[in-house]
N, C-alpha and C positions, 0 to 999 in steps of 0.2 A: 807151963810157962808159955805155953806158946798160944794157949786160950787166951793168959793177960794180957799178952801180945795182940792180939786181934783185938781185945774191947778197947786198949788204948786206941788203936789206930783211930776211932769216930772223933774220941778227945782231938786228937793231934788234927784231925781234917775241921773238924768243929775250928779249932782255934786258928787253922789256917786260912780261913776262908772269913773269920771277921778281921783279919789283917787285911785280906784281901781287898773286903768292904770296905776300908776305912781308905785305901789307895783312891780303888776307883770314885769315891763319893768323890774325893780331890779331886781326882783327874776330872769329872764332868764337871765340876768347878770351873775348873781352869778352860775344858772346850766351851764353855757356856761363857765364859769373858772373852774366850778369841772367837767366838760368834758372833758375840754381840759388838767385839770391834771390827772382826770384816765384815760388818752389813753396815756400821758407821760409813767405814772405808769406802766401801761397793756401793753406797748412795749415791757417788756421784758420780761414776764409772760410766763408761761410754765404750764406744769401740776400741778405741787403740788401750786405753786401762786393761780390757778383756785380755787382748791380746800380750798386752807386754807381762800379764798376771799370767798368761800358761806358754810363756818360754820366747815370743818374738820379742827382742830386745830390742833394735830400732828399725825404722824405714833407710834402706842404704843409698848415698848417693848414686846415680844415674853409673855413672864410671866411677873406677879406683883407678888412684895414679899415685903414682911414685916417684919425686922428685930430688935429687940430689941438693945437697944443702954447700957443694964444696962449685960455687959459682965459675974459680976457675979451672974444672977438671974438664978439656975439652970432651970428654965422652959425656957429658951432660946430658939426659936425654927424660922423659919423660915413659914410664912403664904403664901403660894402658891395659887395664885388667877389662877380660870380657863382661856384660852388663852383667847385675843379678840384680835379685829383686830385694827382699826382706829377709834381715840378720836372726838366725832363731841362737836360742844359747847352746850353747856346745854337750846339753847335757839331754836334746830336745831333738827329736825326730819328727818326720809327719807326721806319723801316727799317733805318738803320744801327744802332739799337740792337737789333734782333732777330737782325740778323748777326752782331753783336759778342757778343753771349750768347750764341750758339750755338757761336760760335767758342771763346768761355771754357770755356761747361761742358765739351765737348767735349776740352780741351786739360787740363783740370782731371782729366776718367775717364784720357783717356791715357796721363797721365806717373803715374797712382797719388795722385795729390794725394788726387780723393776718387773712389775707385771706382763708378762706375755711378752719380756726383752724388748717392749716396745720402743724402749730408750736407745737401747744396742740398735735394730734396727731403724731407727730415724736418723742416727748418728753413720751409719753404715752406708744409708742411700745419701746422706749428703754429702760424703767423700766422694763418691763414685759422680756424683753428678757435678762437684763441683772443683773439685781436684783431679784434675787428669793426669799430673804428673805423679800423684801418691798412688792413681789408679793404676799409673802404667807399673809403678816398682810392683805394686800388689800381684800384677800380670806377668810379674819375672819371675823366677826360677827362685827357690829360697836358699839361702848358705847359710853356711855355719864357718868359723874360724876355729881352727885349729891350731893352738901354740905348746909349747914344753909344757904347760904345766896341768891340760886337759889331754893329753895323750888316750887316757885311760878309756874317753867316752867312744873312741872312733875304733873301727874296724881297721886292723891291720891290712887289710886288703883295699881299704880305698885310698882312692888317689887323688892329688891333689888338682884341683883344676886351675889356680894360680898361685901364686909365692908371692907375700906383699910387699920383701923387704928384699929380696931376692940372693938373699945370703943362704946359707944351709942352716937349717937348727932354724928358722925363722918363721912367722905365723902364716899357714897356710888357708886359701878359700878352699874349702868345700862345697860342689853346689849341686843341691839336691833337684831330683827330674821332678819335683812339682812346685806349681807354686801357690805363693797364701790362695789366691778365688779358688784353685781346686780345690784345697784342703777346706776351706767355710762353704764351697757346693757342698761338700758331700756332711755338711752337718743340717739335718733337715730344717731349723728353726730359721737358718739363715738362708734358705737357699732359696726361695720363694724370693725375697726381696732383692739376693745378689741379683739372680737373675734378670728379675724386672729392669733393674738398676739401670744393669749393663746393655741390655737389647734396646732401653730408653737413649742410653748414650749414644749408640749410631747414627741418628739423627743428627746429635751434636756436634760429633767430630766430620761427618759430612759437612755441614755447613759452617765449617772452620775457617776461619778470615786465611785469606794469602799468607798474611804475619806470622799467624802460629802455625801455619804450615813451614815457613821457611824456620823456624826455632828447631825443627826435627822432634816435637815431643808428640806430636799427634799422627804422624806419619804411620808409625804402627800398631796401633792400639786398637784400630778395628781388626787388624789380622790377629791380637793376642788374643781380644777379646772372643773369635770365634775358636778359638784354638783351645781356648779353655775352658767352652761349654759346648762341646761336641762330644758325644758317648758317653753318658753322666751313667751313673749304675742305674738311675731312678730318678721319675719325678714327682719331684710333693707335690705341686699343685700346677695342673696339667694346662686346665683352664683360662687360670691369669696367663701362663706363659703362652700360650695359642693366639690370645688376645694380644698381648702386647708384639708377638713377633706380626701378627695383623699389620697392627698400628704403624710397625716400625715399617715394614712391607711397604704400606702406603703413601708413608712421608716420603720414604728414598725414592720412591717412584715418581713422586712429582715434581722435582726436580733433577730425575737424572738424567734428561735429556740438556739441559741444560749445564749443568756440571760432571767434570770428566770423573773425578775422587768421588763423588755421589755414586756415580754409575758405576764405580769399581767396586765403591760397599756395597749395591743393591746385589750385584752377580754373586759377592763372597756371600749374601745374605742368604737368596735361593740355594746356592751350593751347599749351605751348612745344615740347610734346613732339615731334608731329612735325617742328620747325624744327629741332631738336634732332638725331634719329635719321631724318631723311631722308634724304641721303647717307650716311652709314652704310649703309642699308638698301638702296640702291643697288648699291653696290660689294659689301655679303655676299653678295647674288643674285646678281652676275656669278663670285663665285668660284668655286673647284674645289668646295670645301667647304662646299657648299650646305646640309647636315644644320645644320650648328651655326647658320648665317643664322635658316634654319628656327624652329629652335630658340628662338633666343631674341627673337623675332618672336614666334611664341607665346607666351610669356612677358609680354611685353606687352601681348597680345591678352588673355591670362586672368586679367592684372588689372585691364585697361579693364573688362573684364565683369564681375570680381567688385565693382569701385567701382559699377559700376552697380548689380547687386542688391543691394547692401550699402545702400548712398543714393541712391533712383529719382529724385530731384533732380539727381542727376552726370549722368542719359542724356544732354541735350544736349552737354555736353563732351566726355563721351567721343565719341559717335559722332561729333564734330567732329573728336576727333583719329582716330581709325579710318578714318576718310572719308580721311586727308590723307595719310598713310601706301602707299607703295608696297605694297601686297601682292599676293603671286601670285594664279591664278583660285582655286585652293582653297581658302587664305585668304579672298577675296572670300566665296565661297559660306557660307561656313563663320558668318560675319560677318552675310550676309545672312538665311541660317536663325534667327540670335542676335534680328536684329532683327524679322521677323514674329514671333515668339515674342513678341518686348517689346509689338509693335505691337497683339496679341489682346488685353493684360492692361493698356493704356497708358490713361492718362487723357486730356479732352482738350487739355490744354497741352502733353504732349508728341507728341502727333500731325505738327505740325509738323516734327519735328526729324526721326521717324522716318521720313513718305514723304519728304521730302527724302534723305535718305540712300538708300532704299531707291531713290529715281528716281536718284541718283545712280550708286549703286555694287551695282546688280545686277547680274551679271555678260551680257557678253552675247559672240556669238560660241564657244560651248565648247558640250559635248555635252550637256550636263544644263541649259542655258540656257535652254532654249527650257520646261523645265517649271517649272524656278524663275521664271521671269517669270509664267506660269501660277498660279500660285502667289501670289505678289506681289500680280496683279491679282486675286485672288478674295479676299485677304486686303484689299485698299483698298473693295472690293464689299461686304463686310462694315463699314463703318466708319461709326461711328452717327451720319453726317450727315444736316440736316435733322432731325433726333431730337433730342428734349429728356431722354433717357434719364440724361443727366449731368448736367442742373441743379442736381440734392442735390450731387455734386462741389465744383460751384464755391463755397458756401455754406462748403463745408466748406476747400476745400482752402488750405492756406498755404504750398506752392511758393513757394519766388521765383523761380521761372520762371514763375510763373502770368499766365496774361493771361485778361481777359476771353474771355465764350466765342466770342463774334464776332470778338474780335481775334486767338484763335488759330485759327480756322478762315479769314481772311481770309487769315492766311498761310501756311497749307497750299494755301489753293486755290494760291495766286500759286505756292509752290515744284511746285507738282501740275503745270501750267500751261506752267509752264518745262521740266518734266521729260518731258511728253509729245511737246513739239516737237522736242526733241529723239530721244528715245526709240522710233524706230520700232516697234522690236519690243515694247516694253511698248503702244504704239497700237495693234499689230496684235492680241496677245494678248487687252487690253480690249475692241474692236471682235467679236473672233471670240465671246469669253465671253457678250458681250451678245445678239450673234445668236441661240446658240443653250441662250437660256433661253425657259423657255415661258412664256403669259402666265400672270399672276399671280405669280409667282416672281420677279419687280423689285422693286429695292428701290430707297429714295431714292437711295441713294450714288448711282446707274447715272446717273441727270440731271446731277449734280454732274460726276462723272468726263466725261461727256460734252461738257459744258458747257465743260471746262478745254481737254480735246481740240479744241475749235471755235476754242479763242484763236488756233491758229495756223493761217495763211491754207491750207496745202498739207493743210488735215485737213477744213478745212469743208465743203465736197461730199461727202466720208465720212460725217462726222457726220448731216449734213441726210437723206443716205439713210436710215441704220437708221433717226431717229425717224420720217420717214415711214413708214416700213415696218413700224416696232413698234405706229405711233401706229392703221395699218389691220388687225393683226391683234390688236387688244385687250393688248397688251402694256405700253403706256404709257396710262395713262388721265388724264383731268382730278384726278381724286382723287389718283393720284400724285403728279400733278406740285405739286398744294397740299402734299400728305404734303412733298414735298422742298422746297421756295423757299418756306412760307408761313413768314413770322416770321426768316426768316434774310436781311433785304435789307442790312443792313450788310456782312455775312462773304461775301456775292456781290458785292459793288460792283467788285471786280476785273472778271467778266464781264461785267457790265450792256453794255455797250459794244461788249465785244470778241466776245463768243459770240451771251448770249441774246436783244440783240434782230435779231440776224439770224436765229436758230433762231426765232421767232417771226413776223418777214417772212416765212422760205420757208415756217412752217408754214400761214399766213393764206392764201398765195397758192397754195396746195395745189388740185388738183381734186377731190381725196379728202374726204369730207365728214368722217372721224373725225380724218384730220391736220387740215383747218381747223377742227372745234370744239377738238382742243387747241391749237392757235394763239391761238385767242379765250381758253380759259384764262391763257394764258400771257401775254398781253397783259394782261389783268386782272391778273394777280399783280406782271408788273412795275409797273402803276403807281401798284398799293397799297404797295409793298415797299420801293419807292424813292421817297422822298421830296422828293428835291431837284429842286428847279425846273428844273433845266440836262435831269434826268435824264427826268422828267416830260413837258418840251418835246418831250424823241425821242420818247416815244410818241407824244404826240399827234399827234405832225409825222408818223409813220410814219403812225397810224389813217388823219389827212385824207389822206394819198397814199393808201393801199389805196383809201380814195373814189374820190376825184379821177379817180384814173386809172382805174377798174374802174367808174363807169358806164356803160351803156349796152354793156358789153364783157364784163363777168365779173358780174353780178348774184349770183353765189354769195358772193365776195369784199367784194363793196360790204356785204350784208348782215351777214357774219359780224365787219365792222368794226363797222356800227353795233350790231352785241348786246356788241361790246364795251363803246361807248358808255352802252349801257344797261345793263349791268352796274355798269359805275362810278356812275352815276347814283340808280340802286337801293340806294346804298351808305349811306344815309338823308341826311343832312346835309351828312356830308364831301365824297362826292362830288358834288354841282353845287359848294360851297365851293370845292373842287381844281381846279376845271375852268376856276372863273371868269374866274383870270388870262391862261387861253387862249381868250379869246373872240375875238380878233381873227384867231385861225389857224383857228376853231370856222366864224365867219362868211364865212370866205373859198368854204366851200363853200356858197351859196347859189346860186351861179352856176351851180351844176350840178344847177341843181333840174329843171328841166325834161328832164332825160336818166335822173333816176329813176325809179322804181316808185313805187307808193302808200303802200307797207310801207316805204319807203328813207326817201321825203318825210314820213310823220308822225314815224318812229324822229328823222328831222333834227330837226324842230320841235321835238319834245319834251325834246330833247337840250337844243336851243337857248335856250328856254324857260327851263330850270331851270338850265344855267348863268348865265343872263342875268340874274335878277333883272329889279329895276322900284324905279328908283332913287325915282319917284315917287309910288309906294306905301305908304302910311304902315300897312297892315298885312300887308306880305310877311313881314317878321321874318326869318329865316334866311337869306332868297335877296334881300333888299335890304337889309340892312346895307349900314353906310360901306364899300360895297369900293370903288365909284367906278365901278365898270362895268355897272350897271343898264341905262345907257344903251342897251346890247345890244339891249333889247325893243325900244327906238324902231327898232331899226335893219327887226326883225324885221316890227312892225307897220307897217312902209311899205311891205315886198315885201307883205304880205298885201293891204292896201288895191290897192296896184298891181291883183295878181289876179286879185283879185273884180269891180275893175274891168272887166275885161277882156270885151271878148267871146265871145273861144275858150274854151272848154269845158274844155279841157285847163288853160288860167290858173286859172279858176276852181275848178279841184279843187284845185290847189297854194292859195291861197285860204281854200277851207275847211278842208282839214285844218291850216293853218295855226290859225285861227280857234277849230277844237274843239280844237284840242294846247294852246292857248292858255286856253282852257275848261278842258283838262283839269287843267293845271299848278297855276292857281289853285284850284283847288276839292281838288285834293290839298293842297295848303300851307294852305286853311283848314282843310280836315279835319284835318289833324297837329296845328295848332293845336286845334282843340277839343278831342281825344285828349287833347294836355296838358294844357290844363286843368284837363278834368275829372277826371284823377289826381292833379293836386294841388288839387281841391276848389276853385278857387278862384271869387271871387265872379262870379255871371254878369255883372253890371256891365262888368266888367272887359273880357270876351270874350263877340263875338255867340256863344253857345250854342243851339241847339235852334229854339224859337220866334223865339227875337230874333235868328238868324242871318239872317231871312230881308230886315234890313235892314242887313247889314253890306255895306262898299261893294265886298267883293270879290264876292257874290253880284249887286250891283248891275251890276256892270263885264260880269260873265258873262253876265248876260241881254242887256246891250245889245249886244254882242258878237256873241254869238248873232242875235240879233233882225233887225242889220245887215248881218250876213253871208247872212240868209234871203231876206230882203229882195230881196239882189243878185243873187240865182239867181232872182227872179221875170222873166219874160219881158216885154215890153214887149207890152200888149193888143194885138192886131191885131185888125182891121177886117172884116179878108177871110174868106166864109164860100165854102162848100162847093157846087159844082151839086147841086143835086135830085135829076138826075139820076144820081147816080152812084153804081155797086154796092158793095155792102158791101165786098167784096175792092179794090177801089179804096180806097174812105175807109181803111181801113185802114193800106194801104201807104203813107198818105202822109203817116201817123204818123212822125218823125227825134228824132233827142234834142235837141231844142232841150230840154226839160224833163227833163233829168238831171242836172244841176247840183243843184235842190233833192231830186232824189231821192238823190242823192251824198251830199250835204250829213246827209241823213235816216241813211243808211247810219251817215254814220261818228259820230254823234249816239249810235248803236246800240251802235257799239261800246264808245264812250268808257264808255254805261250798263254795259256786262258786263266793262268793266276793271275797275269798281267803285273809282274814282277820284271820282266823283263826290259832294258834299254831298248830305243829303236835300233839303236847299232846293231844290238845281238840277234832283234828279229831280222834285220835285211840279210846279217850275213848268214842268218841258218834259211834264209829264205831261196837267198840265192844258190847256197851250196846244196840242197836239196831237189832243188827246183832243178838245177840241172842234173842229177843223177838220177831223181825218175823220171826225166824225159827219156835221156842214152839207154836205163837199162827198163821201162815199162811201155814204153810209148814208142806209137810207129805211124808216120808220113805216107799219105799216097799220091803217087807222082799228078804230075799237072799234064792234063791232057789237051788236047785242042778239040777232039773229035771222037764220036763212038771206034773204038778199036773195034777190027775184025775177030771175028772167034777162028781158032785156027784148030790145027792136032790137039790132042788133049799130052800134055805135056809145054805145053807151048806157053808167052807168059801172059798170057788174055787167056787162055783156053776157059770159058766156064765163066766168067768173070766181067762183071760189071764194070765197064774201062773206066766209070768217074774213082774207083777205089780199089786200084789196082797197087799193091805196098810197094815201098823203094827197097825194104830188106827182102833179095833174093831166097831168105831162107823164109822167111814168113808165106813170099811166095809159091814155094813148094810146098808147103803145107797147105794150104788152101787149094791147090790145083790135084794136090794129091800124088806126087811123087818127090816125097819126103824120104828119108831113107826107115820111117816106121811109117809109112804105108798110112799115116793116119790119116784120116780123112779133117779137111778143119773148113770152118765156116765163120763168118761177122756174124755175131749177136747181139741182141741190146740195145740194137742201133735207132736211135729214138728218131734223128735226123735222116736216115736215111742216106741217100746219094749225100746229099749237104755237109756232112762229117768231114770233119778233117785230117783227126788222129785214129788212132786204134791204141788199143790195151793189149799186149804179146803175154797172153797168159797161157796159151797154148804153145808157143814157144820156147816159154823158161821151162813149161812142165814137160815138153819133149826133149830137152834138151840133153843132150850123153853125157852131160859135166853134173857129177853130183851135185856140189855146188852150186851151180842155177836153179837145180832141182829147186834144194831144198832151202837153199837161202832168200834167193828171191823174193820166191812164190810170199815168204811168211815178212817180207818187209813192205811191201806192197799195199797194202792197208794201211799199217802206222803210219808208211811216208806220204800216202797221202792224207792221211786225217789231219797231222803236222802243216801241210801245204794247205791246204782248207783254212785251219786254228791261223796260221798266221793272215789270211788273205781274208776272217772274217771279220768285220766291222766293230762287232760286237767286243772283240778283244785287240783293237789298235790299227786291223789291217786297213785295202784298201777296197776291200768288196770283194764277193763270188766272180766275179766278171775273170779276173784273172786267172781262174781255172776253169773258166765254161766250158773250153773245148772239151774237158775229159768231162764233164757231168752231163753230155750230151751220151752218155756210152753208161 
């Protein structure tokens, strides 16, 4: 049974299969009458036929709006729906409508309908060329409508981008992220023509009448237009489109000096361009057919360049598109030679654009690379920063690329910067060039370039070497380095931070004396340069650390901090002004007085001093104004009082120089003040002047000051005298500096007089109060004779003795005759004049003397006091001549 079973089965398949036959003969029947009627249909078909045949059902008006029909409902208002472009049907997606027109055209060349779509596209480019409103919808976004009774086609998940009726349950827009030109780009038969189409029209809508400018229909259509042929997956034919975007190139260029919307398409044009012909440019290079890639790559290249020479306003653009563009190395080189050429003859707003590029797309790795970078860095070497060579420029120029001069060198430094870290070999090439120049032959740029090189962490040990090393063979000098950074602190604020003030730490902490003065330079510049408080802080914060930590360790470094100090101080006004609001970072170094030098501790005071003001002072004028930090002094004059206090010797110097810095401060601030005064004539009333300074209350404050401080270096009398017995060379030795404090004190009195800081007021009165206390306690009169006195006994007050210089002090007397009560024998020495003399010097006197005290205080003030009487009486520092003290330099 089951065998008859199986021989059936062929019957049954036999008879089912000429059933079958008998269907389909129908059916290709019936496809062969609807064939032959759409290619009737499709004869006449054109563009928009294509389209409304695979699912775009119409071109949408510009806007949707919704208008109430109930004229008196005062909420009456019109619903403006955002633009879209072309309606597709609700059952129609991008996708399937790019298949389905691919499928048409395709089917349409095949059967002869229209050969090679030539129909479709003749019909295609006449839209585009001569409808710009159909072009623009084409350039919109495409939707779809959604209502109740297509629910089915839409994803639950999208949403609706307008509501038309604004009711609920009502037909919604849909509106999809492409639109029709992307979707017929990316079908290859059309895209060759779209393209041309569209890159022909920029021309058109450039030179658009006023008219249809004010209509709003032309307004954006050059921006759609490039919005929707930028990053195509592919391009058909690379060729036509190189050439036509030429074309277009050239048109907009020749009048976009003339017309503004010209000159906005031609930048959007360059801008697009390498989005445009990137892949392109990709794929030409990998082919067999390299010549023609070649080719028309060039092409491109020599009209970026001739837009650039034509209108030196285009260089940014272009070199933005050249920069973006795949080109081979010879291309590169070819590019880069173009641009040193630009960079020699470039103003400075396009500086920017060019080292950018140039740090970008120098070639590197290839044979001739290593002298093109050479190259490059000699030509950035050259480039007139820090130079004011182009200030006529800016006055002049009317770029609208122009930027101020600071703002375009702020941002060259920054692309310089970025392009160095990156850039080894243009680092290595600058680094090498730098080394071997010799000195003199530096130019500002070389600080600048160096400066950028420091930004990045793996270059700074590089850097810090050569300026050591140029800074010790004369190759960088302090003059340069103002030449470079003086007046440009805006267009460096990139480095401030990042480079220069570490280049300026390692240079301060140098053992090298010529890298640590230009460290001190360089610290100077930065905190004149840089204005900003944050910016300001770091220095100072850096100077007090160079202190701080290098007393008593590096005395070379501690120093070359505070001449920075004094530098800025020196700076007339501004600088204690600047300083002021750092006082409390100023003061923090007091604590490290006693680990400094003499030189370390007056450079502090003075420092101190003249940032501090004297909120109490009602004639400080520039250093106590309302700043609110006067207070300072108070702080200062409590360490001073402390000092002088003090017993140790060593307190007491910190003390006095405290004391005369304090002397010195104000008698410079009166002095300025009378300066101005008396150049603006004004009444002495006004201001102690001349005579009547000698009662202003800052000359007041300085004597007492003075007076107090003198005072405190006096020793406390002692009691206790000397055996009788005992030899010269003993008394001597038992001479100690308890009495060097007021000789200290005299010292630095000395100096203040030959800084010539001082008022006349303050030299007459130290003049005078000195001048009489080393006559009373150094100096000795011999009496006025008429006749040779008799020599008499030896004990007698001739005995032995020359009668024209016989002394008036009986004790002096007996010392010279020899009945002293220490037996010492004593003699005139020195005596250049002779009989003719008039004074003597009691220097064997104070040393014989039973009062420890005379001993040992005297003897060691006696020098200072007179060096002091010298300084003030020498010419050279305000006095009135040596004459006033001949009698003693006669000895």
């Amino acid at each position: 049974m089951s065998n008859n079973n199986s021989r059936k089965r062929p019957l049954e398949s036999d008879n089912t299969n000429k059933e079958n036959n008998g269907i389909t003969t129908s059916s290709r029947a019936t496809q062969a009458q609807d064939l032959k009627r759409r290619q009737i249909q499709q004869a006449s078909w054109g563009f928009k036929e294509a389209l409304t045949e695979c699912g775009v059902l119409e071109f949408a008006p510009t806007s949707i709006t919704e208008t109430s029909n109930d004229n008196n409902n005062p909420t009456n208002k019109s619903a403006v729906v955002s633009e879209v472009g072309c309606q597709m049907d609700a059952s129609s997606n991008p996708s399937t409508l790019r298949s389905s027109l691919n499928a048409l055209l395709e089917e349409m060349s095949k059967n002869g309908i229209d050969p090679k779509n030539e129909r479709v596209l003749a019909d295609l480019a006449e839209i585009i060329s001569t409808n710009t409103e159909l072009t623009r919808k084409m350039l919109l976004p495409l939707y779809r409508v959604r209502t109740s009774a297509n629910q089915n086609y839409f994803s639950q998940f999208t949403q609706p981008e307008e509501t038309l009726d604004g009711g609920d349950g009502g037909d919604e827009i849909i509106v999809e992220s492409s639109s029709l030109v992307k979707i017929l780009l990316r079908v290859d038969v059309l895209q060759s023509t779209l393209l041309t189409a569209l890159v022909q029209k920029l021309p058109e809508l450039a030179a658009a009448s006023e008219e249809e400018e004010d209509d709003g229909i032309n307004n954006d259509v050059p921006r759609l237009i490039f919005s929707n042929i930028r990053w195509l997956d592919h391009i058909v034919d690379t060729s036509a489109l190189t050439m036509t975007f030429v074309e277009c190139l050239t048109v907009l260029a020749s009048s976009s000096s003339s017309c503004e919307r010209t000159r906005q398409i031609l930048l959007d044009a360059i801008a697009t361009l390498p989005d445009i012909l990137n892949d392109y440019n990709a794929l030409v290079i990998s082919h067999e057919d390299d010549a023609n890639g070649e080719e028309e790559q060039s092409s491109i290249l020599a009209t970026l360049q001739h837009l650039r020479v034509e209108d030196p306003t285009l260089l940014i653009p272009c070199l933005d598109a050249v920069g973006s563009l795949p080109l081979t190395d010879s291309q590169f080189e070819d590019v880069t030679r173009d641009a040193l050429e630009a960079l020699a003859n470039a103003e400075r707003w396009a500086l920017p654009a060019l080292t950018t590029f140039l740090m970008n797309n120098c070639p590197q790795g290839i044979s001739s690379s290593s002298s093109l970078a050479d190259e490059v860095i000699e030509a950035m070497r050259n480039l007139p920063l820090g130079k004011e060579n182009y200030d006529d420029d800016y006055a002049m120029d009317t770029s609208p690329n122009c930027g101020g001069r600071n703002d375009s060198e702020a941002v060259m430094i920054e692309s310089l910067s970025r392009g160095f870290a990156h850039r080894s070999d243009l680092t290595s090439a600058l680094v090498k060039s730098i080394k071997e120049t010799t000195p003199g032959n530096h130019l500002p740029a070389d600080i600048w370039l160096l400066a950028c090189v420091a930004t990045a962490n793996h270059h700074k040990a590089k850097v810090k070497s050569i300026i050591r090393s140029k800074a010790n063979n004369g190759g960088f000098t302090p003059q340069l380095l103002r030449q470079s950074l003086s007046g440009n602190g805006t267009a460096l604020t990139s480095l401030f931070s990042t480079s220069l003030c570490e280049m300026a730490d390692g240079l301060l902490r140098s053992s090298d004396n010529a890298a640590c003065e230009l460290g001190v330079t360089l610290y100077e510049i930065l905190f004149q340069e840089f204005k900003d408080s944050m910016q300001r802080s770091d220095v100072i914060s850096s100077l007090v650390t160079h202190i701080c930590s290098g007393v008593g360790v590096k005395e070379a470094e501690v120093d070359a901090a505070m001449r920075v100090f004094s530098c800025i101080i020196d700076k007339g006004d501004d600088g204690p002004r600047a300083l002021r609001s750092f006082n409390p970072l100023l003061l923090g170094m007091l604590e490290f007085l006693h680990q400094m030098t003499t030189s370390q501790v007056r450079r502090l005071f003075l420092l101190l001093f003249a940032a501090g003001g004297d909120k109490n002072d009602e004639m400080t004028g520039g250093l106590g104004d309302m700043s609110g930090v006067g207070g300072a002094c108070d702080d200062i004059q409590i360490v001073i009082e402390k000092n002088l206090s003090h017993g140790q010797i060593a307190n007491k110097r910190i003390g006095i120089i405290g004391t005369v810095a304090y002397a010195v401060t104000r008698s410079a601030e009166l002095l300025a003040q009378q300066n101005s005064m008396e150049e603006e004539q004004t009444d002495a009333t006004c201001m102690p002047v001349g005579a009547a300074a000698s009662s202003s209350p800052i000359v007041k404050d300085i004597t007492e000051k003075i007076e107090k401080a003198y005072s405190k270096c006096q020793p406390v009398v002692s009691k206790r005298t000397l055996d009788t017995n005992m030899t010269e060379s003993n008394m001597i030795a038992t001479s100690n500096s308890s009495g060097s404090a007021a000789a200290f004190m005299l010292d630095e009195l000395c100096y203040a007089v030959k800084g010539g800081r001082l008022v006349n007021e303050i030299r007459e009165w130290l003049d005078d109060k000195y001048q009489l206390e080393f006559e009373n306690m150094f100096v000795g009169d011999f009496e006025e004779t008429e006749g040779a006195g008799q020599k008499g006994s030896k004990g007698a007050k001739d005995d032995g003795l020359d009668p024209q210089q016989i002394p008036t002090d009986p004790q002096d007397l007996t010392i010279l005759n020899g009945t002293s009560a220490f037996g010492l024998p004593g003699e005139f020495r020195y005596n250049i004049q002779g009989a003719e003399s008039h004074v003597y010097v009691k220097i064997l006197t104070i040393l014989s003397s039973l009062t420890e005290n005379n001993r040992e205080m005297l003897i060691q003030q006696m020098c200072p006091m007179f060096r002091l009487m010298a300084a003030l009486s020498d010419e050279r520092f305000g006095g009135g001549g040596l004459s006033e003290i001949d009698a003693m330099l006669e000895w």
